[in-house]
C-alpha positions as CSV (number, residue, x, y, z in Angstrom):
1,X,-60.4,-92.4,36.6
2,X,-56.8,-91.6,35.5
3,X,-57.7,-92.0,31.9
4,X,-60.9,-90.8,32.3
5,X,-59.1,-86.9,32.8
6,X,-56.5,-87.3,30.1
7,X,-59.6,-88.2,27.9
8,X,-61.3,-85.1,28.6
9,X,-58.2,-83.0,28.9
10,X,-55.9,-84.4,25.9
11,X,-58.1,-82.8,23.1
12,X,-58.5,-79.7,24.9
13,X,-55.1,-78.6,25.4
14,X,-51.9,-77.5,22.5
15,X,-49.3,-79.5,24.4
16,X,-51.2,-83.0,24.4
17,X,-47.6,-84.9,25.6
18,X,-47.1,-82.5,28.8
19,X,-50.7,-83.6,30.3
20,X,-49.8,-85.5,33.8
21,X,-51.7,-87.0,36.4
22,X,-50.4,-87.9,40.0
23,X,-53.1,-89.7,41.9
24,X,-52.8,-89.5,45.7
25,X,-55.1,-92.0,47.7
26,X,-56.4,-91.4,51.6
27,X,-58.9,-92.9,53.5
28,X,-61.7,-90.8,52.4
29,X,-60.2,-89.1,49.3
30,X,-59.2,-89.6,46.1
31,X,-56.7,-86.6,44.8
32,X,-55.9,-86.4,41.3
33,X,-53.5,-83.7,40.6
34,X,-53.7,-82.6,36.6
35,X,-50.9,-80.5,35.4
36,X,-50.7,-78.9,32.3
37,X,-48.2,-76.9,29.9
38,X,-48.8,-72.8,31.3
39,X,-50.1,-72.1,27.5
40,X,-52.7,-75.0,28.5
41,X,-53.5,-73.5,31.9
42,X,-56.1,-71.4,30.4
43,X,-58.0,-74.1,28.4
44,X,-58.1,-76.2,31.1
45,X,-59.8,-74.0,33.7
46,X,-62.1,-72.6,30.9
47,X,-63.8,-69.0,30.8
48,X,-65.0,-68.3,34.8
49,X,-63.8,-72.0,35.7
50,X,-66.3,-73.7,33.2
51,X,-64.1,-76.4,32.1
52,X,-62.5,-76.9,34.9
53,X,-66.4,-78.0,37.1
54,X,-67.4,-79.7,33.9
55,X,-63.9,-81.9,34.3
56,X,-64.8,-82.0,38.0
57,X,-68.7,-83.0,37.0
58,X,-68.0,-85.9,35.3
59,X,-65.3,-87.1,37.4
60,X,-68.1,-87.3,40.4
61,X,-70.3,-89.5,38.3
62,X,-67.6,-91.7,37.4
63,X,-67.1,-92.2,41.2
64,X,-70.6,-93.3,42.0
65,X,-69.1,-97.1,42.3
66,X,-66.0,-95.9,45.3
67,X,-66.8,-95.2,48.5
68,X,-64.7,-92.3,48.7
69,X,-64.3,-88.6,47.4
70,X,-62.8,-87.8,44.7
71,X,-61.1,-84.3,44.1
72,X,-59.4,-83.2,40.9
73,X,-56.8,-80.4,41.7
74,X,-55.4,-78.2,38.5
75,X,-51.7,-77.4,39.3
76,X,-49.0,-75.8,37.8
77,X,-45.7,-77.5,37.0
């Protein structure tokens, strides 16, 4: 799912090399935690949060084969 999101994000943003992930695992969730460069922050979240559920959307299809929820969580450095 990792590389799924930089996938997605990579192209998106200006500052391609400050894209991290930290995945945090529970019982029932999955937590991936995206930061981005703050010139990025807008692209990422997208006009009204567009880009942001359509990173979100395909995240929860990719997660049809775990049991367990998956959240994505866009936070600053």
């Amino acid at each position: 799912m990792k590389e799924l999101i930089e996938t997605i994000v990579k192209p998106l943003v200006d500052y391609p090399e400050a894209v991290k992930i930290e995945t945090q695992e529970t019982d029932r969730t999955i937590t991936h935690k995206l930061s981005v460069h703050p010139d990025d922050m807008g692209k990422v979240i997208g006009k009204q949060g567009r880009v942001a559920k359509a990173i979100r959307t395909v995240s929860f299809a990719g997660e049809s084969q775990q049991k367990k929820k998956t959240v994505i969580e866009i936070v600053d450095k």
